[in-house]
N, C-alpha and C positions, 0 to 999 in steps of 0.2 A: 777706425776708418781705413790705417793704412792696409791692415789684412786684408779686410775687405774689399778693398781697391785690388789688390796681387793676385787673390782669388778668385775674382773680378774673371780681372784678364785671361787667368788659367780657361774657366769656365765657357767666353767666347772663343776662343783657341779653338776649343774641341771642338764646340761648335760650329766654329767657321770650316774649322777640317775636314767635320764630317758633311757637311754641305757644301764648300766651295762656293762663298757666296761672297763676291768684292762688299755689299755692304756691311756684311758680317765684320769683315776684316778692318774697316773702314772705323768701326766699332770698338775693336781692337787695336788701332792706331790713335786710335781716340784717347780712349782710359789708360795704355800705356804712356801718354804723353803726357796726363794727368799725373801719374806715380812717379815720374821723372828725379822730380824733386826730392822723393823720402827713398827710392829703390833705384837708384841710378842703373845698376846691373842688368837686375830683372824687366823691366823697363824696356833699356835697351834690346834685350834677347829677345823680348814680345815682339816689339817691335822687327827686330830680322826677320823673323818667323810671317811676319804678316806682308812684309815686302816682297820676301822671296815667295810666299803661295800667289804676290799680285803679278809678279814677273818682274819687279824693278831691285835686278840685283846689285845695283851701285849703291844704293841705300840699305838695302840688308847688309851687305857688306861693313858697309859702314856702323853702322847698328852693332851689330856683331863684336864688330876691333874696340866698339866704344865699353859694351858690355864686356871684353876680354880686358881692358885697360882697366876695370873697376875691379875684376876680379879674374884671375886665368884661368879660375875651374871651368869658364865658360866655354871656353875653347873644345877642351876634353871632351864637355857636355854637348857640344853642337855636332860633333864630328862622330857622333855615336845618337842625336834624335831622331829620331823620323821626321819630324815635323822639319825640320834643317834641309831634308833631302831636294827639295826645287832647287836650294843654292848651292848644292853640288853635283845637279845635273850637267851633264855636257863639260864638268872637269878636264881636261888636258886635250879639248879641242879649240884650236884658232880663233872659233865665233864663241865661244867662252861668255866673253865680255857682254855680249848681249843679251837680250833678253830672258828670262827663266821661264821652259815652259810650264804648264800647268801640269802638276802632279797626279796622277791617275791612282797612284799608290800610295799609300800611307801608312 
């Protein structure tokens, strides 16, 4: 069950990505919050991934340091995905803090 669950996730990911679709993602916030319990890390990183494609980058963020806190490969790993790039849009400008826009690129 628990592979299933993590592969799960992987699965709507792509999904969601190649569609851009908030329910999809929604889906994805879903079942990662599900695996919580048994994948703490991966979990988490699903979850950044689905915050930052909704534009709520104070929760990906968080997401993110929680899944780096379980393990720091995650770090390495986000700073080099694609799927990561919403939540470092707009990097070292002023309005930062706000919203992530929607990714055109992936």
């Amino acid at each position: 069950k628990d592979i299933f669950a993590l592969r799960g996730i992987f699965v709507f990911n792509q999904y969601a990505l190649v569609n851009e679709e908030e329910s999809i993602w929604s889906a994805v916030i879903s079942l990662a919050s599900e695996t919580m319990s048994f994948a703490p890390g991966s979990a988490n990183y699903g979850l950044s991934i689905a915050y930052a494609h909704l534009g709520d980058r104070y929760r990906a963020e968080s997401h993110l340091a929680q899944a780096i806190a379980v393990n720091p490969k995650f770090l390495a790993q986000a700073l080099r995905d694609p799927d990561m790039r919403p939540l470092w849009e707009g990097a070292g400008s002023p309005y930062y803090a706000g919203r992530v826009p929607k990714s055109h690129i992936h």
